[in-house]
N, C-alpha and C positions, 0 to 999 in steps of 0.2 A: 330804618335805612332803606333805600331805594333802591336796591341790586339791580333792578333790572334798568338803570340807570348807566350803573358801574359798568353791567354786560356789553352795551349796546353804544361804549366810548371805548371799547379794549381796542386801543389803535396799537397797542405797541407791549411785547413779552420780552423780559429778561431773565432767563432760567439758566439753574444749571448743570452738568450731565451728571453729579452725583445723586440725581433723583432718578435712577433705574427704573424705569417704569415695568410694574408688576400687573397686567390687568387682574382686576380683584372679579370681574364676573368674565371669566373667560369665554361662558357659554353665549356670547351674544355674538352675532355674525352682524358684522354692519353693511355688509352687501344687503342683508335682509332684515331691516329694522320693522318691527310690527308695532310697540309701543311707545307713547311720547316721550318716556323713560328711555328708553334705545336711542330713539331718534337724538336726544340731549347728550346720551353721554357719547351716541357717534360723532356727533358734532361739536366735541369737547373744546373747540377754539373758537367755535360760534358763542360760546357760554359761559368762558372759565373755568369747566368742570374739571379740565386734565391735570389742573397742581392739585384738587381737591382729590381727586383719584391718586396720583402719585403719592402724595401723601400719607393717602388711606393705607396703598399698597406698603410703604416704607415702616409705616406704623406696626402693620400685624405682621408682617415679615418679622419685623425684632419682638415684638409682643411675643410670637409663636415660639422663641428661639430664646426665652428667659427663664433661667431656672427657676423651677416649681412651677410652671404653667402644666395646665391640663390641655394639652393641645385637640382631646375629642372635643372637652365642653366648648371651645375658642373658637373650634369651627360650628359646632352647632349655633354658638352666636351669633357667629356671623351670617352664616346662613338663616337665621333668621330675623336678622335686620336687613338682611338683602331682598328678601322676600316685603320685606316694610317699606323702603326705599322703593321697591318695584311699583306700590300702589300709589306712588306721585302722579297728579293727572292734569290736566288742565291745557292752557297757553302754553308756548313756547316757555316766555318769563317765571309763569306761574310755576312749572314743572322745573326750571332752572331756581327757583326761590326755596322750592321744598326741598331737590336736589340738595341743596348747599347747606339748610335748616337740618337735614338728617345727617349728611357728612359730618358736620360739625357736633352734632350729640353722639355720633360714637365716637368720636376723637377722645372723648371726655371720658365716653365708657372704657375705652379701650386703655386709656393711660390712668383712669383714679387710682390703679392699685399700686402706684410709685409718685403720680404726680402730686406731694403732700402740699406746694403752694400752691396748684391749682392755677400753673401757668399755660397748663393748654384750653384756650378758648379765641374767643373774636372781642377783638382792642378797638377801638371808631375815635374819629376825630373829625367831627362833622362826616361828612361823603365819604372820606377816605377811612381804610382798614387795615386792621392786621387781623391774620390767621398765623395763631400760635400752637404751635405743637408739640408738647418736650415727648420727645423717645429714650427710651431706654437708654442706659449709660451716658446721662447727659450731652444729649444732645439736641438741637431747638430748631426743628423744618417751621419756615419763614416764608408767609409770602404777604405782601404789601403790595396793597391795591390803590391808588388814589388818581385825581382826575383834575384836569387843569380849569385855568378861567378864562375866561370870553379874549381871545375872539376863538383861539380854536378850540377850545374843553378836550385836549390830548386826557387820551389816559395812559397810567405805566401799570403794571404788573409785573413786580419783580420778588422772585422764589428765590430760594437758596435755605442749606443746613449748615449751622456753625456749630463749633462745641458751647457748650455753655458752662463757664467758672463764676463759681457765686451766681450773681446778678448778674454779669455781663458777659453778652455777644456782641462776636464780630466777626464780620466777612468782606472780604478783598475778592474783588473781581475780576479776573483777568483784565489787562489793556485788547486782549483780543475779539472780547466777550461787553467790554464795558464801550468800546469805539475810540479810537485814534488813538494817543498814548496815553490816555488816562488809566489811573487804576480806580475806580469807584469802590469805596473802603466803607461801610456801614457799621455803626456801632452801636448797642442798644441796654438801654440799662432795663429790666425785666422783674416785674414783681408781680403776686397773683394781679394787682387791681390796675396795674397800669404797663403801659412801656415807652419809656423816651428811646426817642432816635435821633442822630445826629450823622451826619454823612460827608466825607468829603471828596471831591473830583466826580460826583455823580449826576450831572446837571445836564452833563450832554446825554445821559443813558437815557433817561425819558422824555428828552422833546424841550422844549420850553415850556415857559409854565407851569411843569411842573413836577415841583417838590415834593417830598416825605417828611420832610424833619417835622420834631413834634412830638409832642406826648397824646398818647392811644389809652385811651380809656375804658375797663369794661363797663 
């Protein structure tokens, strides 16, 4: 898939404030970036990095905070996939591709020891994506990527955490959050190897052109 595709048509974000943002490397000052690592995640709307971070952060916050974790060893993991993460080098795109490539493998680390379907990973459907992440006490941090067709190639990005029963989520969007009196209501049916989406009142929240519905494949 083409990320740095996806990066470089983010016309348009829809998130929302139940993602507390946690910075997961607090030691970086972005007055003072020195690495292309710094520099991506200072520029985390240059890149799409800040739902990958958000996430990361919402993830080990409740990881850290489940009974029978070992919370020295949790950190020393962490800290030493940060230090992994750190050694991303390259382009702009390039450091933004690895960036997302390692976010995405600790997701995986971080949840195998409850996630028994193996519903946190990345779903695609040609260009367009989902990043899936089940947390702790059933619950499934969402964001869905995709990007429109000619003549203007918009793209959406929209986040959000639903609960998750059985197989299915769903999230209502505020009318104040989703534009004009709509409510953009998403619904997803969730299995390890795939996820259908189905949406309604959300057409104005990313532009024309373009859509999410669709089955997401790993």
């Amino acid at each position: 898939m083409n990320y740095s595709l996806v990066f470089g048509l983010a016309l348009f974000s829809l998130s929302v404030s139940s993602y507390a943002f946690v910075p997961i490397d607090p030691g970086i000052d972005c007055t003072k970036t020195t690495t292309p690592v710094e520099e991506a995640l200072c520029n985390a709307t240059d890149y799409g990095m800040e739902e990958l971070d958000n996430t990361m952060a919402e993830l080990y916050k409740a990881v850290s905070k489940s009974p029978g974790v070992d919370a020295v060893a949790l950190k020393k993991s962490q800290q030493a996939w940060l230090a992994k993460r750190n050694k991303c080098h390259g382009s702009g795109g390039q450091v933004a591709s690895c960036l997302f490539e390692s976010y995405r493998a600790r997701y995986i680390e971080l949840s195998s020891g409850y996630d028994q379907q193996h519903l946190t990973g990345t779903f695609s459907k040609k260009s367009w994506f989902i990043d899936s992440v089940l947390l702790p006490r059933g619950k499934l941090a969402v964001s869905i990527s995709t990007d429109g067709s000619v003549p203007t190639y918009n793209s959406c990005l929209i986040s959000f955490i639903a609960p998750l029963k059985g197989t299915s989520a769903k999230y209502t969007f505020a009318p104040v959050v989703a534009g004009k009196d709509e409510k953009c209501t998403i619904n997803m049916n969730v299995t390890g190897s795939r996820i259908d989406v189905s949406s309604t009142g959300c057409r104005s929240s990313c532009g024309h052109t373009v859509p999410f519905d669709g089955t997401y494949e790993k």
